[in-house]
C-alpha positions as CSV (number, residue, x, y, z in Angstrom):
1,X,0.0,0.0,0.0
2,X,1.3,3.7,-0.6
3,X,2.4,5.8,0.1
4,X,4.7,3.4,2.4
5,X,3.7,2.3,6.5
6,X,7.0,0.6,7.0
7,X,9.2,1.9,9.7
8,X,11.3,4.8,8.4
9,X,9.5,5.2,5.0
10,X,6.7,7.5,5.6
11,X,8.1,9.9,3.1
12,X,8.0,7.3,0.1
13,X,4.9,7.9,-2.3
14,X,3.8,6.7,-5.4
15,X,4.1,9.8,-7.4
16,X,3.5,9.0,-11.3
17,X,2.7,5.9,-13.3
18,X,2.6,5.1,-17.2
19,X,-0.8,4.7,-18.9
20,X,0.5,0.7,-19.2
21,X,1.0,-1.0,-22.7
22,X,4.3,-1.0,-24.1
23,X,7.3,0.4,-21.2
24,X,5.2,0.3,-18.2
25,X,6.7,2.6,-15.8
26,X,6.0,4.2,-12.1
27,X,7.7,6.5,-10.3
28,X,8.9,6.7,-6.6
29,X,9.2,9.7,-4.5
30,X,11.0,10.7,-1.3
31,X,8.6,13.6,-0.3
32,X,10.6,13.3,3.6
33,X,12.9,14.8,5.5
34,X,15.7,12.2,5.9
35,X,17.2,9.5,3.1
36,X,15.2,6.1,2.7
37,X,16.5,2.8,2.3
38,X,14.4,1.2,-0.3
39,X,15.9,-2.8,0.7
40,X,13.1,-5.1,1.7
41,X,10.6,-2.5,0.3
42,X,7.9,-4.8,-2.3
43,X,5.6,-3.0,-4.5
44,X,2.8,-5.4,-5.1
45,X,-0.3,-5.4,-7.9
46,X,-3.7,-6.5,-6.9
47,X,-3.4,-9.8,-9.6
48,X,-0.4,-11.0,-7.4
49,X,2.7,-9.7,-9.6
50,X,5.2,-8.2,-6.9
51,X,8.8,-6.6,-6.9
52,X,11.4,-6.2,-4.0
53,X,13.4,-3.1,-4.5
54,X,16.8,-3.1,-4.6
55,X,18.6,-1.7,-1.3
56,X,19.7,1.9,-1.4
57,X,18.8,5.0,-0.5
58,X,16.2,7.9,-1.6
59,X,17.6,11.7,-0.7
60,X,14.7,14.0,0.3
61,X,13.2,14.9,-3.1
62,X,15.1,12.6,-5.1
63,X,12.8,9.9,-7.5
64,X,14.0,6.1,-8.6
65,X,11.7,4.9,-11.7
66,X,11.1,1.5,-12.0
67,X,10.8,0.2,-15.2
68,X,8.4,-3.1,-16.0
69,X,8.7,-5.5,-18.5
């Protein structure tokens, strides 16, 4: 669920995603004060697919892009 409830991750949000087809995309968002780490973060779809994030850390206002297949 986002924007993240883990502890230390309250300034992670969901801030864009691509329309879908062809280069499916979404967009992650520090919107916090302090770095995240993103390790052991999963971002999940409601038909099951799911992703663990790879570790390393989000700066305040800094974005990661995640691209699908």
């Amino acid at each position: 669920m986002w924007p993240a409830t883990g502890p230390g991750d309250a300034g992670v949000r969901l801030s864009e995603v691509s329309a879908g087809g062809p280069g499916f995309w979404v967009e992650l968002r520090n919107s916090g004060a302090v770095p995240v780490d993103l390790a052991d973060l999963e971002l999940a779809t409601p038909a099951g697919a799911s992703a663990l994030l790879s570790p390393g850390a989000l700066a305040p206002g800094d974005v990661v892009v995640l691209e699908g297949e």
